[in-house]
C-alpha positions in Angstrom: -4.4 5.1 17.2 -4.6 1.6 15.8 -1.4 -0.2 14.8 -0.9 -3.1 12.8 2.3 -5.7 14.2 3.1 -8.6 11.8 5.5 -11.2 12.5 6.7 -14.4 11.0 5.1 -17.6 12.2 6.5 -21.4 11.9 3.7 -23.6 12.7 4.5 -27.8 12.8 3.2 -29.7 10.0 0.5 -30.8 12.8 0.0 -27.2 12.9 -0.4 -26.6 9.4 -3.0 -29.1 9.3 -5.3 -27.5 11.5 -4.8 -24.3 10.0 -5.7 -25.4 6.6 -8.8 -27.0 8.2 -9.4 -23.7 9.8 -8.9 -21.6 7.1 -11.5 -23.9 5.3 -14.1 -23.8 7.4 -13.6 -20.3 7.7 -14.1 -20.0 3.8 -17.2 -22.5 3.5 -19.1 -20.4 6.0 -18.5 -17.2 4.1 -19.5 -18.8 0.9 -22.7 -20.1 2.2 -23.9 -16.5 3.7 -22.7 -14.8 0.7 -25.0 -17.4 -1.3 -27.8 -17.1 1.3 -28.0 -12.9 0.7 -27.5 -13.6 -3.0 -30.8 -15.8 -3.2 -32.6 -13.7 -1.0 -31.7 -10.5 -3.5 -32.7 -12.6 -6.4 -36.1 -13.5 -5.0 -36.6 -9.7 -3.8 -36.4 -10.3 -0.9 -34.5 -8.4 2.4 -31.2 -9.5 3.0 -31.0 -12.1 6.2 -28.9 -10.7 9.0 -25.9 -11.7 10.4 -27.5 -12.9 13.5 -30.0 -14.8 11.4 -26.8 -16.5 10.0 -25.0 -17.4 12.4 -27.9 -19.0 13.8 -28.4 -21.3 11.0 -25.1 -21.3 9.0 -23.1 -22.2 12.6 -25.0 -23.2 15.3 -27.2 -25.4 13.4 -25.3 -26.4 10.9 -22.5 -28.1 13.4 -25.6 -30.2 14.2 -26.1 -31.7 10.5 -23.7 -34.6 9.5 -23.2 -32.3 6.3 -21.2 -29.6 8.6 -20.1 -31.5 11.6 -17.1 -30.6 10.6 -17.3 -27.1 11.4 -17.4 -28.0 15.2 -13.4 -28.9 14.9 -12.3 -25.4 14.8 -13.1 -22.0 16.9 -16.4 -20.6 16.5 -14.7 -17.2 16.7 -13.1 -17.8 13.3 -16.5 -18.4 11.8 -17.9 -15.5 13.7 -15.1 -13.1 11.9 -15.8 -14.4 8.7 -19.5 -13.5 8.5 -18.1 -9.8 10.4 -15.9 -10.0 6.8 -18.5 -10.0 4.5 -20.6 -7.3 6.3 -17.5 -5.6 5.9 -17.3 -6.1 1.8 -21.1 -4.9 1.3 -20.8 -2.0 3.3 -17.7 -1.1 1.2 -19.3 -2.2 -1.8 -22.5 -0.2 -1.2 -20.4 3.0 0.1 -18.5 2.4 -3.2 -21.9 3.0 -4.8 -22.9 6.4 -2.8 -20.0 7.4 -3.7 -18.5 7.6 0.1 -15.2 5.7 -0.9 -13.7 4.6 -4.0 -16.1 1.7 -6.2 -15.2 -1.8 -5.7 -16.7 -4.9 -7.1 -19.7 -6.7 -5.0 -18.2 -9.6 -3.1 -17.2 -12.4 -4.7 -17.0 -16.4 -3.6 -13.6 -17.5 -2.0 -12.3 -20.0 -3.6 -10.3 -23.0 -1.9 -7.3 -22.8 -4.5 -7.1 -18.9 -3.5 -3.2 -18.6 -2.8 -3.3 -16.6 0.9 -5.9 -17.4 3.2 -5.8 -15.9 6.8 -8.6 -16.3 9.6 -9.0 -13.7 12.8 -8.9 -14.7 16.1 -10.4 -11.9 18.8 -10.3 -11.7 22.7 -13.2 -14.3 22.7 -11.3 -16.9 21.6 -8.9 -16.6 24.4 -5.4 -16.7 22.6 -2.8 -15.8 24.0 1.3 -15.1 24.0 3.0 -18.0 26.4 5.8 -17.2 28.6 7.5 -18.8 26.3 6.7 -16.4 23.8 5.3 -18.5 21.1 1.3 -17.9 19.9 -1.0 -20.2 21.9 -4.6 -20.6 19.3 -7.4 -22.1 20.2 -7.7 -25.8 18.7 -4.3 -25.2 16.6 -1.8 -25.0 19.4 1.3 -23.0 20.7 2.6 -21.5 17.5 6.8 -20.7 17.0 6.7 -16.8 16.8 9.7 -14.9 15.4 9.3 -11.7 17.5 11.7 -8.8 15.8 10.3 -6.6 18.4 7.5 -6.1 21.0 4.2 -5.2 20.9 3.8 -1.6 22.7 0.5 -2.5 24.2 -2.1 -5.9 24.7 -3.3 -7.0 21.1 -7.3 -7.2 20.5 -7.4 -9.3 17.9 -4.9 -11.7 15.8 -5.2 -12.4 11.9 -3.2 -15.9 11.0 -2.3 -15.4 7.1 -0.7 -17.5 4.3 0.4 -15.6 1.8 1.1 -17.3 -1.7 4.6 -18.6 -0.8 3.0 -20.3 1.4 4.7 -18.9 4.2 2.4 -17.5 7.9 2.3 -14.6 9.4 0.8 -13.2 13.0 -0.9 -9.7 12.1 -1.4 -8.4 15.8 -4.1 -5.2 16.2 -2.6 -3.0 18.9 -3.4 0.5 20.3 -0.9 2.8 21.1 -0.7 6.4 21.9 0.4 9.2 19.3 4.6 9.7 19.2 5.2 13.2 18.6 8.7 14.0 17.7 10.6 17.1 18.4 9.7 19.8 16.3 11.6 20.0 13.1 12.2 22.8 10.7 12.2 21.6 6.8 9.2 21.2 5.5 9.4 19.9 1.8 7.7 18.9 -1.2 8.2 15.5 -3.2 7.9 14.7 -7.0 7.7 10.7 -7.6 9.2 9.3 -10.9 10.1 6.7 -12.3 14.3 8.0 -13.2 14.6 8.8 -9.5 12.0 7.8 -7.2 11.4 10.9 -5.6 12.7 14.2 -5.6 12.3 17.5 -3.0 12.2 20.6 -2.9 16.0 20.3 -1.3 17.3 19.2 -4.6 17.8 16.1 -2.6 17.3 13.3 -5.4 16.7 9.5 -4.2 17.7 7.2 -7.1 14.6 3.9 -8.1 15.8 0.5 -6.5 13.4 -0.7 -9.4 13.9 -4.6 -8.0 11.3 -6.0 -10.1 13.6 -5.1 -12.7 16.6 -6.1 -11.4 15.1 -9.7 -10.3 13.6 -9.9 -14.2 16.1 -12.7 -15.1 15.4 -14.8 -12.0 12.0 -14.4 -12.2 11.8 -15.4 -15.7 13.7 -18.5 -15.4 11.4 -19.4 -12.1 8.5 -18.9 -15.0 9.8 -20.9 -17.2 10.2 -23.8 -15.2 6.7 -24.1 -14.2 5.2 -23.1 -17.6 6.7 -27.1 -18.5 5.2 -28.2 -15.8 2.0 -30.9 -15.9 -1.0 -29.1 -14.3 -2.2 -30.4 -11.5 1.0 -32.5 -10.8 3.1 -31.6 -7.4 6.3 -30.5 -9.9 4.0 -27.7 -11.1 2.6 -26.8 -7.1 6.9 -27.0 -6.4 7.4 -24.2 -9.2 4.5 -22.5 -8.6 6.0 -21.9 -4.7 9.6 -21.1 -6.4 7.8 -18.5 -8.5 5.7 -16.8 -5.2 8.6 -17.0 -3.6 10.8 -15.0 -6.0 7.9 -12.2 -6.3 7.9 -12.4 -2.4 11.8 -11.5 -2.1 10.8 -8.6 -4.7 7.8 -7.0 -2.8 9.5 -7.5 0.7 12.6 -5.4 -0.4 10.5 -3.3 -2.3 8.5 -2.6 1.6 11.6 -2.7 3.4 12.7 0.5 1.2 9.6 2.6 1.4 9.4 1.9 5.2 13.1 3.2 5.6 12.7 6.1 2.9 9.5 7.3 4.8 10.6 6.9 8.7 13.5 9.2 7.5 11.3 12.1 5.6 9.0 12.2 8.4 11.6 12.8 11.5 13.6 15.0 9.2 10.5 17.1 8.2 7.9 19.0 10.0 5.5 19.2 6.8 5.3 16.7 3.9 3.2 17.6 0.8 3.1 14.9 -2.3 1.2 15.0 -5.9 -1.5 12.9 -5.5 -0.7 10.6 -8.8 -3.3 9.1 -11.2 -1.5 5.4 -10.5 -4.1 3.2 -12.0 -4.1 5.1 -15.0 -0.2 5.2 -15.5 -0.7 1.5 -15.2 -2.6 1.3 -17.9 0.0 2.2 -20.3 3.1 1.1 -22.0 4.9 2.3 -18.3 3.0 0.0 -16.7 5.7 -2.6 -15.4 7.6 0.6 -14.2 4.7 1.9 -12.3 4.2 -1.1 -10.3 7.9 -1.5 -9.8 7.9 1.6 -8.2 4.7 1.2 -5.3 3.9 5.0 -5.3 0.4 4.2 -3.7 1.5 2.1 -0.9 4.4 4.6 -0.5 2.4 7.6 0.2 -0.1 5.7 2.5 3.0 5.1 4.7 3.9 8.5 4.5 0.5 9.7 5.2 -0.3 7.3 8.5 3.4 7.6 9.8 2.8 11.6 9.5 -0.2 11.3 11.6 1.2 9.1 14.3 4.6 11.3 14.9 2.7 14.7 15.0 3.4 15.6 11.2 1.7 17.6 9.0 0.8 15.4 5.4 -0.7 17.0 2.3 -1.6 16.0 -0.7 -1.6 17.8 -4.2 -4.1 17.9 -6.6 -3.2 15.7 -9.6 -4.9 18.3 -11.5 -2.0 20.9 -10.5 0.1 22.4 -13.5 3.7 21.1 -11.2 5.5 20.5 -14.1 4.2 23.4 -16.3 5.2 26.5 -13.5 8.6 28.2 -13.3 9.2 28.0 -9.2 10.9 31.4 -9.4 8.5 34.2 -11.2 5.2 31.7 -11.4 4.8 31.7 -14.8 3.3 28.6 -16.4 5.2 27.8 -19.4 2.7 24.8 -20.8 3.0 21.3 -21.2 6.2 19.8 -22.0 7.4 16.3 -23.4 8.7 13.8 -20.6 12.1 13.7 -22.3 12.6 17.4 -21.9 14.4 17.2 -18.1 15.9 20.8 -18.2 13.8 23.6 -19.7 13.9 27.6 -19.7 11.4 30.1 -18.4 10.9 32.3 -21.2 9.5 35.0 -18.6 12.7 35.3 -16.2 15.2 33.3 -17.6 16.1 30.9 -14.5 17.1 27.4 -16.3 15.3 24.6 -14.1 15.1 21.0 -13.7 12.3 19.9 -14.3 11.8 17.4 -11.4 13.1 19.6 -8.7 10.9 22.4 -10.1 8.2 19.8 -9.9 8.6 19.2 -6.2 8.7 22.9 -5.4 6.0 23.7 -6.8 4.1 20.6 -5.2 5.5 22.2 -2.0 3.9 25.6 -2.9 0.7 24.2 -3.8 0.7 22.8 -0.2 1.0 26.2 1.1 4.5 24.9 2.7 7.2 27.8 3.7 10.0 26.8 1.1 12.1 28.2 -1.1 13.1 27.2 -4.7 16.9 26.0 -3.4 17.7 23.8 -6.2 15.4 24.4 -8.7 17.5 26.3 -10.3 20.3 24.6 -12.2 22.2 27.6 -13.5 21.6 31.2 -14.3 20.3 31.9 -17.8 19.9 35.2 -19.5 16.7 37.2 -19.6 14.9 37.2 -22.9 14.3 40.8 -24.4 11.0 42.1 -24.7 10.1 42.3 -28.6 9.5 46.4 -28.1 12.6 47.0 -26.2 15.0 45.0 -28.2 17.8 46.9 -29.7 16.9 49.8 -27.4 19.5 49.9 -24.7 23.1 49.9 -25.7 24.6 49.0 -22.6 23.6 45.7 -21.0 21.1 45.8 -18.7 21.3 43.6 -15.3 19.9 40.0 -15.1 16.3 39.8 -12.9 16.4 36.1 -12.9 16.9 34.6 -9.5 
């Protein structure tokens, strides 16, 4: 399977230079196919391949004092960048049939767009010196932090700057499947936004929420370049101080869901998870919450870690009564308000929480082999049926489990 390998790069300000210029020129020939198929769809007629345009928006074009300039940087870069949009029209047209979820036609990149990256492939011979920094191709050998090593030879290399302006090496490896010893637990999860996630255990993992713990920073950072002059270099200072902050926020907020899902998929043979409506959440007045907590990019590591260890991953319907369903006689008690957290079964009596009932019942739905341990806070009594109350004289012993 295909992995993904990012590590932190420190280019010179020499460096820097010719990656701006690559990035660029990168940009500029994407702009002018995109505007190329545009014209040709607004005259009716069929849309110019990407042969056709690499023809005339590279090779000829480095030939015109206009785009000269293009000839300073790898022709693989420009390459990838017509492969890009390809890529955006067939996901925007897929989007349409209905093959993936929509997205918006492609758009114009824009030189003031805050992270800009450019892909470098076998072609363009790159390569990792002894040294072990990042040798590019009319950029130079690049200072690599290397946290740890590739398992196999890369096949291609995406250079990125993110909006804090700081670069990255994404590396495109292939590496064989890990399968990890066979475990027995197989459990269920309920996200929130009170705990972060609870299973079908009773296990219950408390919400970092760092976007709300780093409000105050943030806000001050905000401040400070709201006053700003636009256009001045004060405001581009702030404006780093401010991508900065949101960086420290999303990288801690990564760091936990990578650690939080290497440990549920070696501990578990079977994970199942409610697949959530997240874009609608974030439409209301939970919104900030919803983002704070990164469900979506949670379960994606969840579900591509599960298929690389040997793990089985399922998800739920988000149409699937979780919350509604006692966990110990089935019975499906009906909607109930988000502040209600603990809540009786009218048919059998068992008192449960509402989040660990949740994540059973998730588990069940997945057709997982667990059992309602700590659904069940406490024992409650059984209601009496309305014909057999005042019946029996003597009490009559509890069926709730």
């Amino acid at each position: 399977m295909q992995l993904r390998y990012s590590f932190r790069l420190y280019p010179s300000a020499g460096q820097r230079t010719a990656l701006a210029r690559a990035f660029g020129c990168a940009r500029v020939v994407y702009n002018d196919a995109l505007r190329a198929r545009e014209t040709a769809r607004s005259e009716g007629l069929p849309f110019p391949k990407t042969g056709k345009l690499s023809k005339q928006l590279i090779t000829e074009a480095k030939k015109t004092p206009e785009r000269a300039w293009l000839g300073e940087v790898s022709a693989v870069i420009l390459q990838q960048s017509l492969r890009d949009l390809d890529s955006a029209y067939k996901n925007f047209f897929d989007g349409l049939k209905g093959k993936r979820p929509r997205m918006g036609a492609p758009r114009y990149k824009s030189r003031k767009d805050t992270r800009q990256a450019v892909r470098f492939t076998a072609n363009a011979r790159w390569s990792i010196t002894p040294g072990g920094k990042l040798r590019l191709p009319k950029i130079g050998d690049v200072k690599v932090k290397w946290s740890r090593s590739l398992p196999s030879v890369p096949s291609t290399v995406t250079v990125v700057k993110d909006s804090a302006g700081r670069y990255f090496a994404s590396f495109v490896v292939t590496g064989p499947a890990e399968t990890l010893p066979e475990a027995t637990p197989e459990i269920g999860i309920d996200l929130g936004l009170t705990h972060f996630a609870v299973l079908s255990d009773g296990t219950k993992i408390d919400s970092p929420r760092f976007l709300r713990r780093a409000e105050k920073r943030l806000k001050k950072a905000q401040r400070a370049l709201s006053r700003k002059e636009k256009g001045s270099k004060n405001r581009d200072r702030a404006r780093h101080k401010v991508a900065r902050a949101h960086a420290q926020v999303a990288d801690a907020r990564r760091e936990f869901h990578h650690q939080l899902s290497t440990r549920l998929i070696r501990e578990n043979q079977a994970v199942a998870v409610e697949d959530l409506a997240v874009k609608g959440l974030a439409r209301t007045r939970l919104a900030k919450s919803v983002h704070d907590a990164g469900w979506s990019a949670f379960v994606a590591m969840l579900e591509y870690k599960a298929a690389r260890y040997g793990r089985t991953f399922v998800r739920v319907g988000r149409f699937e009564p979780t919350s509604q369903v006692c966990s110990a006689c089935g019975m499906q008690d009906g909607p109930k308000p988000l502040h209600v957290r603990v809540w009786t079964c009218r048919a059998c009596g068992a008192v449960l929480d509402r989040d660990t009932n949740a994540a059973v019942n998730v588990a069940k739905a997945a057709g997982l082999a667990v059992s309602a341990h700590g659904a069940q806070v406490r024992p409650g009594p059984v209601p009496a049926q309305r014909g057999e109350a005042g019946t029996h004289p003597t009490p009559q012993p509890s069926t709730a489990r």
